[in-house]
C-alpha positions as CSV (number, residue, x, y, z in Angstrom):
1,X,0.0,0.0,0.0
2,X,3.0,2.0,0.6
3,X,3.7,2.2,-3.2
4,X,0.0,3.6,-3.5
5,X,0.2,6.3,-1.4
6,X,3.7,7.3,-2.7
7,X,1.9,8.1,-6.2
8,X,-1.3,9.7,-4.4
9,X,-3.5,6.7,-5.4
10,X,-7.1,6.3,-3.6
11,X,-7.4,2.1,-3.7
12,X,-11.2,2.0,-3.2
13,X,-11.4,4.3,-6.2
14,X,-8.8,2.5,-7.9
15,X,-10.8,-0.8,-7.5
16,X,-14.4,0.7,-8.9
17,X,-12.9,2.0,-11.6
18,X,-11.3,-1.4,-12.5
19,X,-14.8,-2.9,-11.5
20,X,-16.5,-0.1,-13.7
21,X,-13.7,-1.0,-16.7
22,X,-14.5,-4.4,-16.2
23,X,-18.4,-4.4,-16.4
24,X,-18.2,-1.6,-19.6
25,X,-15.7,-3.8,-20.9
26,X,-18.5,-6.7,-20.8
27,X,-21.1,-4.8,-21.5
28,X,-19.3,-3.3,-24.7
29,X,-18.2,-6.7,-25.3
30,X,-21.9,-8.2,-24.6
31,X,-23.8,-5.3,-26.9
32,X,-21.6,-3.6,-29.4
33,X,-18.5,-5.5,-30.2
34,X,-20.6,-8.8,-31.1
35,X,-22.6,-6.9,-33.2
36,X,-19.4,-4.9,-34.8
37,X,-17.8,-8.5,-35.2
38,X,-20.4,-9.6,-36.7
39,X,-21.0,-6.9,-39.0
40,X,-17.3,-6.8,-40.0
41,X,-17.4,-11.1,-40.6
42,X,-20.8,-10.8,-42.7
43,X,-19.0,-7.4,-44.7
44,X,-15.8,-9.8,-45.0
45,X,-17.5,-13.1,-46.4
46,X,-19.2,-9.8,-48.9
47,X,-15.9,-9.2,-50.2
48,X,-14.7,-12.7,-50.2
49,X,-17.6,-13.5,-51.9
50,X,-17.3,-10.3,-54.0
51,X,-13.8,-11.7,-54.9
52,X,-15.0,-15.4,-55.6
53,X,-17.5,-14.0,-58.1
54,X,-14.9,-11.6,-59.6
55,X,-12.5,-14.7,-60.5
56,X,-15.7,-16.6,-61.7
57,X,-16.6,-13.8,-64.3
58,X,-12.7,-13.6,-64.9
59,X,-13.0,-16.9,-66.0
60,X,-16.1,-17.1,-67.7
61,X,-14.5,-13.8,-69.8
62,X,-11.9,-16.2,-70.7
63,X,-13.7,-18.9,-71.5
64,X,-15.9,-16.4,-73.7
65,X,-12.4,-15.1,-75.1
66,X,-11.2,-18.2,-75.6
67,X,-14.7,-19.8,-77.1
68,X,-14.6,-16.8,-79.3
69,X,-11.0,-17.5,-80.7
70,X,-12.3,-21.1,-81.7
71,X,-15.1,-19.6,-83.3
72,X,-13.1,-17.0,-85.4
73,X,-10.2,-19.6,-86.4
74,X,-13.0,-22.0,-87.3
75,X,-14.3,-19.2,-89.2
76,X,-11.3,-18.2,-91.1
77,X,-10.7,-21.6,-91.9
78,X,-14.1,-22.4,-93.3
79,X,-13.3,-19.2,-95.8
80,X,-9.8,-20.7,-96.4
81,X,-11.7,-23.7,-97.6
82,X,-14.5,-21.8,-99.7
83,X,-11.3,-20.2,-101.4
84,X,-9.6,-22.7,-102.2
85,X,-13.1,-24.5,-103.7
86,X,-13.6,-21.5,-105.4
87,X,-9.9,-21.2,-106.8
88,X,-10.0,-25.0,-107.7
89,X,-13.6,-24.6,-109.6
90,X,-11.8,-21.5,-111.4
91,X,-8.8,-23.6,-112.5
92,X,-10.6,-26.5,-113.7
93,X,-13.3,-24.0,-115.4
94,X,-10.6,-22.7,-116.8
95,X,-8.4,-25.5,-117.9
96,X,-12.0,-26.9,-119.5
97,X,-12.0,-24.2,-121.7
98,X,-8.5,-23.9,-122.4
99,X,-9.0,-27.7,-123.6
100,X,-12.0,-26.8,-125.7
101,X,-10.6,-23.9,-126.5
102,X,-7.4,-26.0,-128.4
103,X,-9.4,-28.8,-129.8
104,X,-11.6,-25.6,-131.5
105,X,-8.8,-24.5,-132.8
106,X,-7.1,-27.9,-133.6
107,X,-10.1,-28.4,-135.5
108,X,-10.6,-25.1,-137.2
109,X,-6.7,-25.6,-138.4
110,X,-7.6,-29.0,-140.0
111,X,-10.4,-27.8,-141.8
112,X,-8.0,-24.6,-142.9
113,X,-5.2,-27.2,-143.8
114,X,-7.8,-29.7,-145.7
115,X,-9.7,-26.2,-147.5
116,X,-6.0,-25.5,-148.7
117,X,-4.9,-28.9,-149.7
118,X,-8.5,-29.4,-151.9
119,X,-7.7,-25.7,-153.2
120,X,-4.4,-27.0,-153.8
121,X,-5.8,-30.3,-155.6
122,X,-8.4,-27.7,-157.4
123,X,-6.1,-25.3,-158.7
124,X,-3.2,-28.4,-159.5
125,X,-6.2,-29.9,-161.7
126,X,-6.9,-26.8,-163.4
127,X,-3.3,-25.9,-164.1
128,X,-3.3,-29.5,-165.8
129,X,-6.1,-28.6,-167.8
130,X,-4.6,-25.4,-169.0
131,X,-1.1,-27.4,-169.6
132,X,-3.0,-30.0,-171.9
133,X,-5.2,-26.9,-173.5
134,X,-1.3,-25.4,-174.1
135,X,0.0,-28.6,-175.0
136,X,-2.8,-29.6,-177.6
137,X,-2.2,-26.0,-179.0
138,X,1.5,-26.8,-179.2
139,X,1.0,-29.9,-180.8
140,X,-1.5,-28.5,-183.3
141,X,0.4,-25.9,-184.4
142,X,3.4,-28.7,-184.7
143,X,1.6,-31.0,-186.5
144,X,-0.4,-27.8,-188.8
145,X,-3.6,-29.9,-188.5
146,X,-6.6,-30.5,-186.1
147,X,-6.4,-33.5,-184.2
148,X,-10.0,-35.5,-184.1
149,X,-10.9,-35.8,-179.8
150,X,-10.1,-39.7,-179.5
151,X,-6.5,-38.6,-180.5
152,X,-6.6,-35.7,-178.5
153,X,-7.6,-37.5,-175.6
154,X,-5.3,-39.8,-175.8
155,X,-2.2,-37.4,-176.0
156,X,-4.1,-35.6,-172.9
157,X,-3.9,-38.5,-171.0
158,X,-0.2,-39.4,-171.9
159,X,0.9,-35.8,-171.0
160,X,-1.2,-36.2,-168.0
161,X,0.4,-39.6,-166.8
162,X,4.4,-37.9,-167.4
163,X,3.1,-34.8,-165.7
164,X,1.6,-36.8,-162.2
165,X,5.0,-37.7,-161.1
166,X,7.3,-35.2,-161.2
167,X,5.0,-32.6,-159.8
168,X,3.7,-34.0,-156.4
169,X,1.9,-31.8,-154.4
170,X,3.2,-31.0,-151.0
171,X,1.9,-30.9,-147.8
């Protein structure tokens, strides 16, 4: 008790004030700290549940990103594939008509070279007529007489068979 009074302390005071801390320290316990506790536990399973649902739409923003990326390389793909249908139908659409397009013209330059060879026969045959009108003429004026036809012919036809082989007509 000494030290007490050395400081100036009253002990009966002392002890209800302790009492008095002690029964407002239950009492505050009893009525406002369990209610502040609990408020601060039901704000923090808020925010923990605030958080769960934050990394839940994180993920389902992924899940969308991701989903999406699928989509848009299954997309790109699919056009890939029209284009290259589409640049395969071109080529063979084209190589069709570059094949018709040569056997038109492989058959337009037959007909050309077999118009040209009958031309060729035509204007051979009427060449030989003219050489066997020139050659009766010749002949006639040779001989200073007409020739009847049967000996005409004949001298045609002669003429004709030397002339046949050493003009062939070439291709």
């Amino acid at each position: 008790m000494q030290f007490f009074e050395a400081f100036g302390v009253d002990v009966p005071k002392l002890a209800f004030q302790i009492i008095n801390f002690l029964l407002l320290l239950y009492l505050l316990n009893r009525f406002l700290f369990k209610r502040v506790f609990d408020l601060l536990d039901e704000r923090s399973s808020k925010i923990s549940k605030g958080l769960e649902d934050a990394e839940a739409a994180a993920r389902d923003r992924e899940l969308a990103r991701a989903e999406r990326e699928a989509a848009v390389a299954e997309a790109r793909k699919e056009a890939n594939q029209m284009i290259a249908r589409a640049n395969k139908i071109a080529e063979d659409t084209r190589n069709e008509i570059l094949t018709s397009a040569r056997t038109e013209a492989e058959k337009v330059s037959t007909r050309a070279r077999e118009e040209i060879v009958a031309e060729k026969d035509r204007a051979m045959a009427e060449i030989r007529g003219q050489v066997a009108d020139l050659a009766l003429a010749a002949a006639g004026k040779l001989v200073r007489h007409e020739m009847d036809d049967p000996t005409q012919r004949r001298l045609v036809e002669e003429f004709l068979a030397e002339v046949k082989p050493t003009t062939k007509p070439s291709n």
